[in-house]
Backbone as a ProteinNet text record, in pm:
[ID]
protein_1_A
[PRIMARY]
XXXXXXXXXXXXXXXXXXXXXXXXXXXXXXXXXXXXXXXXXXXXXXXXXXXXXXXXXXXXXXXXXXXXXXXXXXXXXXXXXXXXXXXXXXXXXXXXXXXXXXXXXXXXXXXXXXXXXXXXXXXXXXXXXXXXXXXXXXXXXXXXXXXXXXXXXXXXXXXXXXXXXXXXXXXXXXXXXXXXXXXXXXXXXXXXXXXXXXXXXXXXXXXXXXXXXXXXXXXXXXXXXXXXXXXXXXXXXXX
[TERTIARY]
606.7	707.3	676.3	537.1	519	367.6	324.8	209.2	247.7	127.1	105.8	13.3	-73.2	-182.8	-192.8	-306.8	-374.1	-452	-452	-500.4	-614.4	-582.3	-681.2	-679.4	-839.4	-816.8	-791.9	-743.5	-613.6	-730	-809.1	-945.7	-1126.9	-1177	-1321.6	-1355	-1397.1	-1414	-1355.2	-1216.9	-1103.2	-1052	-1100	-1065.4	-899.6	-817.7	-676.7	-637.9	-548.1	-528.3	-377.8	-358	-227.7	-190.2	-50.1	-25.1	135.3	125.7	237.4	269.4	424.9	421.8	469.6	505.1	499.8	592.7	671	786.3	810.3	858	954.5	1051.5	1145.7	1241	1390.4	1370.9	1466	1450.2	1388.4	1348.8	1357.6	1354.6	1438.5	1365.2	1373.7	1291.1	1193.6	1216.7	1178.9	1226.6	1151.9	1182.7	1316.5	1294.8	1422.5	1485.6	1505.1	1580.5	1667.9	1648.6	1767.4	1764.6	1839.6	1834.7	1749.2	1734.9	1736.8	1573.5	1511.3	1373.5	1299.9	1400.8	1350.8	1386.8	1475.7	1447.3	1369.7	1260.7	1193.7	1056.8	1066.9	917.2	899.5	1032.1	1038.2	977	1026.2	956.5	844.5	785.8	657.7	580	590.4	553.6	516.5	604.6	619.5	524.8	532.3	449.6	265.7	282.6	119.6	104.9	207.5	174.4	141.4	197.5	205.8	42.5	37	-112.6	-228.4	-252.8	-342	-323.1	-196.7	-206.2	-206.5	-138.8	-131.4	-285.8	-331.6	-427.1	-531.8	-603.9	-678.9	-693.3	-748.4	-816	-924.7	-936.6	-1077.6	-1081.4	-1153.4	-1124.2	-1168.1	-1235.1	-1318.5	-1171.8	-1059.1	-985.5	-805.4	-822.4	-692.9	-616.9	-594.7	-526.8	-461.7	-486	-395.5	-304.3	-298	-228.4	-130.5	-161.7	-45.6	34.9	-0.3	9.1	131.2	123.9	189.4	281.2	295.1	330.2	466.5	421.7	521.4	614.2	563.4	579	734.3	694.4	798.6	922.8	902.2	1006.1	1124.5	1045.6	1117.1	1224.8	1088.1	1219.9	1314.4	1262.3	1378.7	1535.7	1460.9	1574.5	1578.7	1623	1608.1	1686.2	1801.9	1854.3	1784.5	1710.4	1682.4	1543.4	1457.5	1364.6	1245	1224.8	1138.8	1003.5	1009.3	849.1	859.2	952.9	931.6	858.4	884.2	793.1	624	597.8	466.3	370.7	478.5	425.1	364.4	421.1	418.4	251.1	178	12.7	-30.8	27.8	-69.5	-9.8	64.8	160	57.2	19.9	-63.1	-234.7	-250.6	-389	-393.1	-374.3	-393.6	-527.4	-611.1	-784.3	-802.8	-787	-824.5	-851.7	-924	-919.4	-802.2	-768.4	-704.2	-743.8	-816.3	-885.8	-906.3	-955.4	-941.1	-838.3	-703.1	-585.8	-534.3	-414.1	-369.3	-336.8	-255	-200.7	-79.1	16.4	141.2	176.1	127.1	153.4	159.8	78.1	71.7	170.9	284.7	364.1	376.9	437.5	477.2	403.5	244.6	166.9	245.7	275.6	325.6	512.8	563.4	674.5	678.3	573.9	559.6	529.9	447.1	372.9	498.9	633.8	707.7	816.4	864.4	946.2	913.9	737	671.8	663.3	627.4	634	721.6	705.9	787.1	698	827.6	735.5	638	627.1	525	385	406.9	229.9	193	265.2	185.2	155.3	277.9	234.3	81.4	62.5	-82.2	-147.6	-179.1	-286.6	-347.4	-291.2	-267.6	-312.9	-255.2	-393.3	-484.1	-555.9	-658.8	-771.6	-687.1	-749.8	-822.8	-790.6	-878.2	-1018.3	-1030.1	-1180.1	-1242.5	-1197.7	-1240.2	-1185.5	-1273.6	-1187.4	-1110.1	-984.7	-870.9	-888	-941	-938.7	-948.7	-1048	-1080.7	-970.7	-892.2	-740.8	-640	-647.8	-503.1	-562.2	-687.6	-729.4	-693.5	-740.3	-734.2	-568.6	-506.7	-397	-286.3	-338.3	-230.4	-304.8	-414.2	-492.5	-411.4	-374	-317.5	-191.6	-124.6	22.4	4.2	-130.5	-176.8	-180.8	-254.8	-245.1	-380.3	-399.5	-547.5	-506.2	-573.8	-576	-577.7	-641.7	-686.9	-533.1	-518.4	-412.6	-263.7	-270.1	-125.6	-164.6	-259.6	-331.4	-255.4	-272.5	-252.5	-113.8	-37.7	98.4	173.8	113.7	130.8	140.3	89.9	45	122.6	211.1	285.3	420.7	463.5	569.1	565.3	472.7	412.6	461.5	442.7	489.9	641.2	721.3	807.6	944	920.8	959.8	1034.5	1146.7	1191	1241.1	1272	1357	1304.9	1187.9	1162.3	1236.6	1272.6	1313.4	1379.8	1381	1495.9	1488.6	1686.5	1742.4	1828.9	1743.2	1689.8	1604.6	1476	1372.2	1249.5	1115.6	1049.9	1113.8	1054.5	1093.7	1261.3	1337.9	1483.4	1463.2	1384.8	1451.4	1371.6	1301.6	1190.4	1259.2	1419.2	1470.5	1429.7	1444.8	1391.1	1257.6	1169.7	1035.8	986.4	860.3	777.8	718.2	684.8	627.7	447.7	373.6	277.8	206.2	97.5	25.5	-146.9	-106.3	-215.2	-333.2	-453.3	-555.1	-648.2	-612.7	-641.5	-579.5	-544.3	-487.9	-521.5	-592.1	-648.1	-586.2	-613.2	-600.9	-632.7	-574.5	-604.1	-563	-724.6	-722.6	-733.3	-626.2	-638.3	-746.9	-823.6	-755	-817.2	-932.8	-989.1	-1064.2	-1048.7	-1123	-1208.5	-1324.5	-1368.3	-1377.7	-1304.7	-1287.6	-1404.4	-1488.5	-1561.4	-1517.4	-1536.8	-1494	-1500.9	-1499.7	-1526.6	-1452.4	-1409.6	-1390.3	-1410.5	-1305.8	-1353.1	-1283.6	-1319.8	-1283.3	-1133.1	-1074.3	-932.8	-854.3	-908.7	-803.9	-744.8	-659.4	-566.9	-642.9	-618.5	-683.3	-594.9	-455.4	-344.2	-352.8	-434.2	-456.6	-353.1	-337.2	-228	-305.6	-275.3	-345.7	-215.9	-242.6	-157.6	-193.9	-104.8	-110	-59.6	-148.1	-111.2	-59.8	99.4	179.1	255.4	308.5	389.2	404.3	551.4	613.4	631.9	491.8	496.8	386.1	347.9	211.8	234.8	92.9	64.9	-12.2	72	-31.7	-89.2	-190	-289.9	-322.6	-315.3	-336.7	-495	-572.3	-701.1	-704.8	-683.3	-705.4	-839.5	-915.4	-1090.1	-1019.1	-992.5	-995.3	-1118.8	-1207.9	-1326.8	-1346.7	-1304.1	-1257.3	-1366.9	-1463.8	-1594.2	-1698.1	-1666.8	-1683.2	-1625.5	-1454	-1343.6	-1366.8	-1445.2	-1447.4	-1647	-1700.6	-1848.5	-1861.6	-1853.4	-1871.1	-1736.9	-1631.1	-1526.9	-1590	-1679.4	-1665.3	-1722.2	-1799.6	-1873.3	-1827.2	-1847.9	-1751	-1849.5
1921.9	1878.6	1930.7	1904.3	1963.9	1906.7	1934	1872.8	1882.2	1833.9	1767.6	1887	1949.1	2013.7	1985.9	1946.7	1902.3	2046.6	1997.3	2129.8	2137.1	2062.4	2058.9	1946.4	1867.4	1739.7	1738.2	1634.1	1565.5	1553.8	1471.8	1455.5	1474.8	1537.6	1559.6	1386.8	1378.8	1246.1	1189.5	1210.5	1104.1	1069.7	1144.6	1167.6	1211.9	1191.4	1225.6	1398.1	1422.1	1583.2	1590.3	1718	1802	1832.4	1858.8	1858.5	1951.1	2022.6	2075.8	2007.8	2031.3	2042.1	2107.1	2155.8	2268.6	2179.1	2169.8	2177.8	2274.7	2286	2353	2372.7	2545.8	2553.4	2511.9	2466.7	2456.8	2293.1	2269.5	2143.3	2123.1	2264.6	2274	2203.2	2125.2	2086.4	1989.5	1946.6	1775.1	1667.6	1554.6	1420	1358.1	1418.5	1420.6	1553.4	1606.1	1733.4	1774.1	1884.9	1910.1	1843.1	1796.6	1764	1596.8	1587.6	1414.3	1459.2	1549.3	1582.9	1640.9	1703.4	1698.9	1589	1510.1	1368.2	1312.7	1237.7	1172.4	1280.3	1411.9	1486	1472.3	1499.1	1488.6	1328.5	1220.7	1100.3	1072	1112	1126.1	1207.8	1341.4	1446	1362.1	1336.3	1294.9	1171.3	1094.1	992.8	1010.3	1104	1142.9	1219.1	1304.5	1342.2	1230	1146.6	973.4	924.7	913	858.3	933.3	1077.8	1145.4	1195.3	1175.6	1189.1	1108.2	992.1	831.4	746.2	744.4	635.7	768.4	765	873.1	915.3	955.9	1062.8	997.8	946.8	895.5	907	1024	1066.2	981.6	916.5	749.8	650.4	655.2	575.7	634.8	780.1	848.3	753.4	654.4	557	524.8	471.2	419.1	534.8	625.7	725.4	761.5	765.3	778	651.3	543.4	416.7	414.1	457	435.8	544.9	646.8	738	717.5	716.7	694	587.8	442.5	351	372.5	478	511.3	584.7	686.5	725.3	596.4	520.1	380.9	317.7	299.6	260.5	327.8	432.6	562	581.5	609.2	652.5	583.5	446.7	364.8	402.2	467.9	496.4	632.2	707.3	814.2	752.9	702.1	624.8	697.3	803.9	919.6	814.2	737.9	689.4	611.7	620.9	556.1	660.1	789.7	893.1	899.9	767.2	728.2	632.2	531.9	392.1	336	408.7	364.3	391.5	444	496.7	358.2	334.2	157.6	65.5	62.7	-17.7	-54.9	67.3	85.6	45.9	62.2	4	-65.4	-170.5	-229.7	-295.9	-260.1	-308.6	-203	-103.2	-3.8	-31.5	-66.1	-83.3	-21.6	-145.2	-71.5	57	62.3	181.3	285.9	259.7	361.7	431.7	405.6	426.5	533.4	635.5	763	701.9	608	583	616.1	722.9	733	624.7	594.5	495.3	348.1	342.2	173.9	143.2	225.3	216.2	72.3	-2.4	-98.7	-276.5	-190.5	-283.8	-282.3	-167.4	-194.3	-259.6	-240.2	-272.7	-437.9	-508.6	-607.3	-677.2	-638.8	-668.5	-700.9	-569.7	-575.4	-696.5	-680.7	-770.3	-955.3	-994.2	-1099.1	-1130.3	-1057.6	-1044.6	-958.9	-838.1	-737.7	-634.2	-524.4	-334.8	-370.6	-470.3	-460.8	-498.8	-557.6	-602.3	-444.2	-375.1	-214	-125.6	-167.2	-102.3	-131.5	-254.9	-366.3	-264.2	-238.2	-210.9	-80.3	-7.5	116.9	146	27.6	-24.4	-71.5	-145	-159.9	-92.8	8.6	128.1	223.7	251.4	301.2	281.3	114.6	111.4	15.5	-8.5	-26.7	60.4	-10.5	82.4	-7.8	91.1	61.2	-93.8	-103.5	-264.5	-366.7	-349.9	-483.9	-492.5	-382.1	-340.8	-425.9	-420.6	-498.2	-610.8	-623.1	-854.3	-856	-824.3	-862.5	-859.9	-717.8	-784.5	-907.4	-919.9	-1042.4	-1173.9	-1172.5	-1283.4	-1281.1	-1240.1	-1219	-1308.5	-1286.8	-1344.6	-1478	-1501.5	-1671.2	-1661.3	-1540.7	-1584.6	-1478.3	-1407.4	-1377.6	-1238.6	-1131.5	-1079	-1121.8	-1202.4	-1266.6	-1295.1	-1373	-1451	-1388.5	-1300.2	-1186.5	-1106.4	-1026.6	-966	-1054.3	-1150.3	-1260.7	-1242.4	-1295.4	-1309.9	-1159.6	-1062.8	-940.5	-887.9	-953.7	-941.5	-976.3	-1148.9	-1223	-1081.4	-1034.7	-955.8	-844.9	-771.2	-702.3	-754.5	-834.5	-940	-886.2	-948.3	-984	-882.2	-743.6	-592.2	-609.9	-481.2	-448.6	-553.7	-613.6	-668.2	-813.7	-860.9	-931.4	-995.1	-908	-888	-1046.2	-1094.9	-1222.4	-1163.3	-1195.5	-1123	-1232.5	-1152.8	-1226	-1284.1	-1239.2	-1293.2	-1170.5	-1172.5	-1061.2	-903.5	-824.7	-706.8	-607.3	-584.2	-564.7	-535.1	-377.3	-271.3	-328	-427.8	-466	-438.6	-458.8	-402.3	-249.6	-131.1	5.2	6.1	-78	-89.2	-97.6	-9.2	-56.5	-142.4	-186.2	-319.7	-298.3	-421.6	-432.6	-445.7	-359.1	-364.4	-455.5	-570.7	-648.7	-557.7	-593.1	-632.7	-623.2	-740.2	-793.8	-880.9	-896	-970.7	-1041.9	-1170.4	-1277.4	-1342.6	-1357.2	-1448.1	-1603.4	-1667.9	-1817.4	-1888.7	-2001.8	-2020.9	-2184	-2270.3	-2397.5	-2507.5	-2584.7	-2647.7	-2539.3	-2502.4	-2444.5	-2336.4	-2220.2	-2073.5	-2071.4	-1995.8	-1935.5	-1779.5	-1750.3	-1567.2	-1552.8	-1443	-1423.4	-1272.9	-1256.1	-1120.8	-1051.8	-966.2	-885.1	-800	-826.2	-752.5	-629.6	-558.1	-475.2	-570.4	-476.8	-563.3	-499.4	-618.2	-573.7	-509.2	-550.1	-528.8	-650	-677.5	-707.2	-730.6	-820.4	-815.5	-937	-904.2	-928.2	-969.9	-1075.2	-1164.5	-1186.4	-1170.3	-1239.9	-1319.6	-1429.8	-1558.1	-1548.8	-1521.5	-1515.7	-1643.2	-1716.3	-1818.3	-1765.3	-1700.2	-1667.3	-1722.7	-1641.2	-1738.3	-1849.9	-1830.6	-1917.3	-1806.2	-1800.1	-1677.1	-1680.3	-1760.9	-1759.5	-1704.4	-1708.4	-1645.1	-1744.2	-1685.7	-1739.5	-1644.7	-1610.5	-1470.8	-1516.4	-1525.9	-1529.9	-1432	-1416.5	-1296.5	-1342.7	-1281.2	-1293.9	-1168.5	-1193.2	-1106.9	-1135.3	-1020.8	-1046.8	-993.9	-1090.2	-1065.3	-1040.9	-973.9	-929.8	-789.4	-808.5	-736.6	-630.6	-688.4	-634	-539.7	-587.4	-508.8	-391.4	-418.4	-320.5	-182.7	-214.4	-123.3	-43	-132.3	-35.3	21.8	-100.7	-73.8	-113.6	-30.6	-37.3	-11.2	48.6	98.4	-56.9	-114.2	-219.1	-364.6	-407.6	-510.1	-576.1
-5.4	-102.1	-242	-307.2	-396.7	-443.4	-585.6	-628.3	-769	-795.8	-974.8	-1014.4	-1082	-1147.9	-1277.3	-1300.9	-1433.8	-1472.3	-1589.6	-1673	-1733.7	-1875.4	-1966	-2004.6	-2036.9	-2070	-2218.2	-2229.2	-2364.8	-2464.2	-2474.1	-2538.8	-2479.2	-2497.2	-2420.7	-2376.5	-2265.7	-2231.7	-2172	-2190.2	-2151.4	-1998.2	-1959.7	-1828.6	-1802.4	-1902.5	-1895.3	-1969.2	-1852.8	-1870.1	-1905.2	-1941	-1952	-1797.1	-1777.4	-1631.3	-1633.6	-1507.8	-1471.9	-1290.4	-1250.4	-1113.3	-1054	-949.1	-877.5	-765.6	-719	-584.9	-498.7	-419.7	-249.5	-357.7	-301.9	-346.2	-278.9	-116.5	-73.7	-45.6	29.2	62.1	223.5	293.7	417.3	523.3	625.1	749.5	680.3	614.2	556.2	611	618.9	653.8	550.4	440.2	361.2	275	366.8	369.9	186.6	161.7	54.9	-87.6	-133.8	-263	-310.1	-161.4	-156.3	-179.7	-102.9	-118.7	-198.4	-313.6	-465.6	-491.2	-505.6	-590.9	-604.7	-457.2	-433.7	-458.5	-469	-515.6	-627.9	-730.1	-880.7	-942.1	-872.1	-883.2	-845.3	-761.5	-702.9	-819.5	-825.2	-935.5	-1090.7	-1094	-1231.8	-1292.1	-1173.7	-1222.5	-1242.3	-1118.1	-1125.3	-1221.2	-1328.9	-1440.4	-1553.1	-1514	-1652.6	-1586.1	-1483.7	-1452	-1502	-1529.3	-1551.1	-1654.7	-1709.3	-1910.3	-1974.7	-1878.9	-1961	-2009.3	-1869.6	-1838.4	-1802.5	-1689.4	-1623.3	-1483.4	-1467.6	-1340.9	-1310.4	-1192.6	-1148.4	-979.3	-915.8	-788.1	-679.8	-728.2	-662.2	-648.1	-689	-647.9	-624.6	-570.4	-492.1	-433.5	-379.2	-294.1	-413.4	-497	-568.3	-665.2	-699.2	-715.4	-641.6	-481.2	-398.4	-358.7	-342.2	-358.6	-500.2	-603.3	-718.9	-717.7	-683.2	-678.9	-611.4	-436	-321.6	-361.2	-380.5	-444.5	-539	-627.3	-750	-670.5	-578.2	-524.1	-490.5	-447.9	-377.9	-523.6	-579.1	-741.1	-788.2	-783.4	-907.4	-767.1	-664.1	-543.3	-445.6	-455.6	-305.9	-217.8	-272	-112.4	-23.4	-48.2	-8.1	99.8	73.4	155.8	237.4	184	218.8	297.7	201.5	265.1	391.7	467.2	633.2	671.4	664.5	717.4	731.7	614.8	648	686	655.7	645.3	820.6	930.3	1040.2	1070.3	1003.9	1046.5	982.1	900.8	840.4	902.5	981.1	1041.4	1195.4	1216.5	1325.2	1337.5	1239.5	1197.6	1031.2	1050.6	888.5	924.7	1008.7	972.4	880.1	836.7	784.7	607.3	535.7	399.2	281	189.7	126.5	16.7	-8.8	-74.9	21.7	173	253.4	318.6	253.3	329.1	231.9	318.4	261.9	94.1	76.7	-18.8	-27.2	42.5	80.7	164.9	282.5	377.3	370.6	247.4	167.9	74.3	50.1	-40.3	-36.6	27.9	39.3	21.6	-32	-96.6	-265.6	-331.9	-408	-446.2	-360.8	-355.8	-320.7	-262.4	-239	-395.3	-420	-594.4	-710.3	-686.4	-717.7	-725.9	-592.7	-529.5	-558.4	-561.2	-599.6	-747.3	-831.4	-992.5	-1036.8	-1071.1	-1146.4	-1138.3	-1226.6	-1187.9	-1274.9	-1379.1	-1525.2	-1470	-1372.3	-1277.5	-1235.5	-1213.4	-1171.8	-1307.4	-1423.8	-1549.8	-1561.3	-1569.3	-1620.8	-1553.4	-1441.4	-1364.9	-1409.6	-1417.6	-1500.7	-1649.3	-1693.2	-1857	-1820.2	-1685.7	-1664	-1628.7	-1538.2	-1480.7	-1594.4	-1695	-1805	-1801	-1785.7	-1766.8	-1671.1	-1575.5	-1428.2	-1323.3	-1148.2	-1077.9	-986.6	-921.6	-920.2	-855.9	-766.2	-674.1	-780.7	-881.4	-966.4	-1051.1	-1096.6	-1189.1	-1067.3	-997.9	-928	-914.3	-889.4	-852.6	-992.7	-1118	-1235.3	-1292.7	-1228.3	-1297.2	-1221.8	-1134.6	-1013.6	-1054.8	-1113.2	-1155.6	-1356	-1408	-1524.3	-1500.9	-1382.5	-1319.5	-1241	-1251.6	-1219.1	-1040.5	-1004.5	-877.3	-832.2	-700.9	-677.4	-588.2	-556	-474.4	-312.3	-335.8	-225.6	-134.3	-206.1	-191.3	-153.8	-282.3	-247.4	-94.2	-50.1	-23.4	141.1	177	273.8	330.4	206.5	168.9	240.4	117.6	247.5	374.3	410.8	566.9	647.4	578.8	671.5	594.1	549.4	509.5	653.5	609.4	725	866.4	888	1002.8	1022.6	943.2	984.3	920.5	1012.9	1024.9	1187.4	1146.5	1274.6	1330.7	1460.9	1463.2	1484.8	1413.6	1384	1200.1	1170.3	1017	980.1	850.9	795.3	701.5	730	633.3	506.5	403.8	242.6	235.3	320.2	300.9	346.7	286.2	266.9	258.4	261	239.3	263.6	182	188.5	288.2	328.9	423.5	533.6	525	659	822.5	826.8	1017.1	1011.9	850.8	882	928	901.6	917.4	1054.4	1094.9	1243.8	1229.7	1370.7	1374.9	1378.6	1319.6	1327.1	1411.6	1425.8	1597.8	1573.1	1634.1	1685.6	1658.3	1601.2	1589.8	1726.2	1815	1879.3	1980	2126.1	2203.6	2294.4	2279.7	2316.6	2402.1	2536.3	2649.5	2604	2584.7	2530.1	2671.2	2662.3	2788.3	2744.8	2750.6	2724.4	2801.2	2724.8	2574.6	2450.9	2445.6	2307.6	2363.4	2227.4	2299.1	2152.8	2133.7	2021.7	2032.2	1879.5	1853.8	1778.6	1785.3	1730.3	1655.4	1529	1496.3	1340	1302.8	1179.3	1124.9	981.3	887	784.7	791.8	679.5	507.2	437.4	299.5	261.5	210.5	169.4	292.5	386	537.8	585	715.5	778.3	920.4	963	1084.1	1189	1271.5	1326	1475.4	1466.7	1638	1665.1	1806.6	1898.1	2037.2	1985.7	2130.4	2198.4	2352.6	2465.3	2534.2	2587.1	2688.1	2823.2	2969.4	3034.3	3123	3180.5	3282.7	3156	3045.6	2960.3	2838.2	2865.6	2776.5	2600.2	2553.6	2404.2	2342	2239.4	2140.8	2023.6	1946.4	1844.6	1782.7	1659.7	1590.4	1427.7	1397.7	1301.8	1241.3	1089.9	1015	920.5	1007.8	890.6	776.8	646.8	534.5	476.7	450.5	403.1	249.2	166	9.3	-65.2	-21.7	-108.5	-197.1	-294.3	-368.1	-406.6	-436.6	-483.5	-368.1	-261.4	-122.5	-136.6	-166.7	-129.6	-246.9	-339.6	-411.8	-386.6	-356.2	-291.8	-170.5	-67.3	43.7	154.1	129.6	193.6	352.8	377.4	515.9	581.5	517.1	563.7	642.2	763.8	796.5	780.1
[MASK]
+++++++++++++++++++++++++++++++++++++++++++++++++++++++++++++++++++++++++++++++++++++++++++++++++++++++++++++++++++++++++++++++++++++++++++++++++++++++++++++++++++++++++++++++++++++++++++++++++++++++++++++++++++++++++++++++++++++++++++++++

């Protein structure tokens, strides 16, 4: 689709550069074909020029760049919707950390943020990001809005949930029937009266049990979220 290139930095130190971008001239054999696929590059493009001249460049936290980025396509051009084309790989594994994820595919961590507070909770983060890194910039700024990573982080999850044709409609995510569905974690034979799960986390992941009652056509699905923020930014790999 295209890229951003930074140049020269703005002040020695700063970590923030001068920037050009570079696009496809046709847009041909794209997930969003034609003019619709410069729109959503030009919004994409553009912002990662405001992130790395605005605020800075810090290669220790790429996820959130694409994360903010993809994210923006969604604002500037909602009807065009480029980002289903990615979201279905986190859809598929949300054990996966949020810092460890493409950051295209998580769009919808930010659109959630959105949809819960306003676009000005992603501005914040972005003035925070200057001088922390990105994980402690989003607990800190959702903690600014009287509430926790932790917590949103959770909240998410049940959104996540309830995609595809599971979807309620005027409730969590607009486009959530475009959305795939979330794939279990884990699928537990629950064997009445009481079972114990034993099991592990990564940080700032998702972790999507489904207890089966066999021979009785219902479930019960449990979303464990590990809100450890301070993990999520050292030792993401670590469960």
């Amino acid at each position: 689709y295209g890229y951003t290139q930074f140049e020269y930095e703005v002040d020695e130190g700063s970590s923030r550069f001068s920037s050009f971008m570079m696009i496809d001239t046709d847009f041909l054999n794209y997930f969003s074909p034609g003019i619709n696929g410069a729109r959503v590059t030009v919004a994409h493009e553009f912002h990662h020029s405001i992130q790395g001249g605005n605020y800075i460049f810090r290669e220790e936290d790429t996820f959130i760049y694409e994360i903010t980025s993809t994210a923006m396509e969604e604002f500037v051009f909602d009807d065009v919707n480029d980002y289903y084309a990615y979201i279905s790989s986190y859809f598929r594994s949300p054990e996966t950390p949020l810092p460890l994820t493409l950051g295209y595919n998580t769009a919808t961590w930010n659109i959630y943020l959105s949809d819960n507070f306003d676009y000005d909770i992603i501005k914040r983060q972005w003035e925070l990001m200057t001088s922390v890194r990105a994980m402690i910039a989003i607990n800190n700024s959702i903690f600014e809005y009287g509430s926790s990573f932790a917590r949103e982080f959770n909240k998410y999850g049940v959104w996540m949930y309830f995609t595809n044709y599971r979807a309620v409609p005027g409730k969590y995510f607009e486009e959530a029937v475009n959305y795939p569905l979330v794939e279990p974690t884990s699928v537990v034979q629950f064997t009445p009266p009481s079972q114990t799960l034993n099991m592990s986390s990564k940080p700032a992941a998702h972790s999507f049990v489904t207890f089966v009652v066999p021979g009785n056509n219902d479930s019960l699905v449990t979303i464990v979220s590990n809100g450890d923020v301070q993990s999520a930014v050292g030792t993401p790999n670590n469960s």
